[in-house]
C-alpha positions in Angstrom: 111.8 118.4 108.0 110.6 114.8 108.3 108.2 113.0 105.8 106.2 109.7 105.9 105.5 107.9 103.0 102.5 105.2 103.2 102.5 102.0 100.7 99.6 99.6 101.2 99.5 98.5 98.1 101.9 96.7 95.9 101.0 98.7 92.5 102.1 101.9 94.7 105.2 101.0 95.9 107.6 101.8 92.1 105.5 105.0 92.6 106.5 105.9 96.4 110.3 104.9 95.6 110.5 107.7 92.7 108.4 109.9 95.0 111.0 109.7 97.9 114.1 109.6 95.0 112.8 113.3 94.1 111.9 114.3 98.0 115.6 113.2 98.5 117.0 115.1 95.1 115.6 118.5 95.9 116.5 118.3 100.3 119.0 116.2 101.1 118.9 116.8 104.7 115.5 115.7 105.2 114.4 112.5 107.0 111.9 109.8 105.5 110.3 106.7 106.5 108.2 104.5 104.5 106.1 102.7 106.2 105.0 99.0 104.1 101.8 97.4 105.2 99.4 94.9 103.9 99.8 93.1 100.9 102.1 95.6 99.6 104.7 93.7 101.8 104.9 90.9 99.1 106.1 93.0 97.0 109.1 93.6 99.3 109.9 89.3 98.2 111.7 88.5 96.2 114.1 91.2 96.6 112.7 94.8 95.3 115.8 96.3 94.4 114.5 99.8 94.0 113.4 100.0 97.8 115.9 97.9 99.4 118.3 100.6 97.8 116.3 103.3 99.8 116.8 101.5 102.8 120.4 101.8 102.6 120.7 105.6 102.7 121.4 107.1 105.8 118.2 109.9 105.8 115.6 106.6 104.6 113.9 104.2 107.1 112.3 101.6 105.5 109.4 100.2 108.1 107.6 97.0 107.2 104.5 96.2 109.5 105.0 92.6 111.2 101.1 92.1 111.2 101.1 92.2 107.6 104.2 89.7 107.2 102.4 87.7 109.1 99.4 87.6 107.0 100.8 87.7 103.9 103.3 84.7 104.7 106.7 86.9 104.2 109.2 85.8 106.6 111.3 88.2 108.1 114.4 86.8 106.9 113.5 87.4 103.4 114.0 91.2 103.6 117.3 92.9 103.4 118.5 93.6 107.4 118.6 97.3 106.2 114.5 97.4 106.4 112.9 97.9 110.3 110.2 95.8 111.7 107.3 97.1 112.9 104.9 95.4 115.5 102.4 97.3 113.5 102.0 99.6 110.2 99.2 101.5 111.4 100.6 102.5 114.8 103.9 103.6 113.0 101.9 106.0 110.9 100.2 107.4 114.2 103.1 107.5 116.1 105.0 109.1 113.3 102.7 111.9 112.5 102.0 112.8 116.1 105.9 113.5 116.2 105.3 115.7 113.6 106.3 113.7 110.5 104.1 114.8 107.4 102.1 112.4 105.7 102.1 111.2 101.8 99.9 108.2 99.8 101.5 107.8 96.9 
């Protein structure tokens, strides 16, 4: 089973953490991405402890669009090496869902 969460907003991101925390709690084996885009990315900087804990565990890919760091003026270096960079958000979410990866808005 494979699920993708989608954060574009920063107010939604505690939200999608404790959504994927529960996902996680009740199967174990399944594999998540959540994908970060548009000014929900500044909310990656400083630090967000809760998610770049997430990105740390083995069944969690933490995707954060480069279009949006861009726009938003969030450098790369500023997020734990543990989160993936994404040319784009919105192709991420297309490319995961045609491999079959269902799709959450928190």
């Amino acid at each position: 089973m494979q699920v993708l969460f989608h954060v574009n907003e920063p107010a939604r991101l505690s939200g999608a953490v404790r959504n994927i925390d529960n996902v996680l709690d009740e199967i174990p084996a399944i594999s998540v991405e959540l994908v970060v885009n548009g000014p929900a990315v500044r909310a990656l900087v400083p630090k967000n402890d809760a998610v770049a804990r997430l990105a740390t565990k083995p069944a969690v890919t933490v995707a954060v669009c480069q279009n949006s760091l861009r726009r938003f003026n969030v450098e790369p270096v500023q997020l734990p090496d543990t989160m993936t960079i994404v040319a784009s958000g919105v192709i991420e979410l297309v490319r995961k869902q045609e491999a079959g990866f269902a799709y959450i808005k928190p």
